[in-house]
C-alpha positions, 0 to 999 in steps of 0.5 A: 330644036336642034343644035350643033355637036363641036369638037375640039378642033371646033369642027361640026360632028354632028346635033343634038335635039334639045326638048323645048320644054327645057330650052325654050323655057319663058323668061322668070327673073323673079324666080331665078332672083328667088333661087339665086338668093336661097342659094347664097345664103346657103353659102354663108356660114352664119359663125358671127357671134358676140358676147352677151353679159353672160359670156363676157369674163368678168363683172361678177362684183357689184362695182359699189354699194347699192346707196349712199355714194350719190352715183346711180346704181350698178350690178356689173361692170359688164353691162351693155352700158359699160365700157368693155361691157357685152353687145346688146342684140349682137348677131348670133349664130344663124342659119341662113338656109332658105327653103325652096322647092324643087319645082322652083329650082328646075323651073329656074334653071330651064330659064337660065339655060334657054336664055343662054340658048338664045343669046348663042352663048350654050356650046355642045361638044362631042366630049369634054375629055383632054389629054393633059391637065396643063392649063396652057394646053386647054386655054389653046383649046378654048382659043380654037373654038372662040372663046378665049377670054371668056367666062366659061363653065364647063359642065361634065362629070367630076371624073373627068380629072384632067379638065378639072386640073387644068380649069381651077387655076383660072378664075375665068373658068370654072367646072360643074358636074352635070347632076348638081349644075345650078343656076347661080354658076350658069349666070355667073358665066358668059358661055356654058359648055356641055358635054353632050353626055352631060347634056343628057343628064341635065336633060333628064333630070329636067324633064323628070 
């Protein structure tokens, strides 16, 4: 299938064929729904802690004799049953990471990328690089080409330092390199738009 090259005065320079077993990839909510969660939950710190009798300070003496007081019998004032005694069953540190196959990462992302495709919402461009890091001058940029506004990821390379500059003071804009392009960063924004040297690479990596 083939696909309009843009640049950034939004002037059509060409196309680019796009493999069909990468763009126009079936639809799998449930697989991109697998991923997406492995991928968060690699996110999550997993730091949360609280204090077992062991750990909180104090309670080492026996808060009385064992008979003869008419009250129940305790060994520490840090019990659970205690006020500022320890949690009982309190989450500890964890690690949230969720094992997920390549095959399955690939097969997601084809599927987020094609529907992105078919909703028109996937833009090619000759090149991604710009002049300035200024962010007023790229919003311009954006505007000539229809998408100012937007959500949008921009997928290049991680050199590509003035894009970079000008992109992460805006919460609306994001970028991502094209070897570590994931499916939750392509969900999570309105168009996607390539570079066509990185469209290359995600193609490659895709197709291997």
């Amino acid at each position: 299938m083939k696909v309009e090259v843009r640049n950034w005065q939004n002037e059509v320079v060409g196309e680019v064929d796009l493999p069909e077993e990468v763009f126009a990839y079936p639809r799998r909510p449930h697989l991109i729904w697998e991923v997406v969660k492995a991928h968060l939950a690699g996110l999550r710190r997993g730091t949360h802690a609280t204090k077992t009798r062991s750990l909180v300070s104090g309670g080492g003496k026996k808060p009385w004799k064992q008979k003869g007081t008419g009250r129940s019998r305790h060994g520490s004032t840090r019990s659970p049953l205690w006020r500022h005694g320890a949690t009982t069953f309190g989450p500890q540190p964890r690690d949230y990471a969720a094992k997920v196959n390549v095959k399955a990462k690939k097969g997601a992302l084809k599927s987020a990328l094609s529907d992105r495709l078919r909703q028109g919402q996937l833009v090619v461009m000759e090149s991604l690089e710009v002049d300035s890091h200024r962010t007023r001058e790229l919003l311009a940029r954006l505007s000539g080409l229809g998408l100012a506004g937007n959500k949008v990821l921009f997928v290049d390379s991680h050199d590509n330092l003035n894009l970079l500059l000008a992109s992460r003071n805006r919460p609306e804009l994001a970028t991502a390199d094209a070897l570590h392009l994931n499916v939750y960063e392509v969900l999570n924004h309105a168009t996607v738009v390539f570079s066509r040297r990185a469209l290359a690479q995600v193609v490659e990596v895709l197709q291997s």
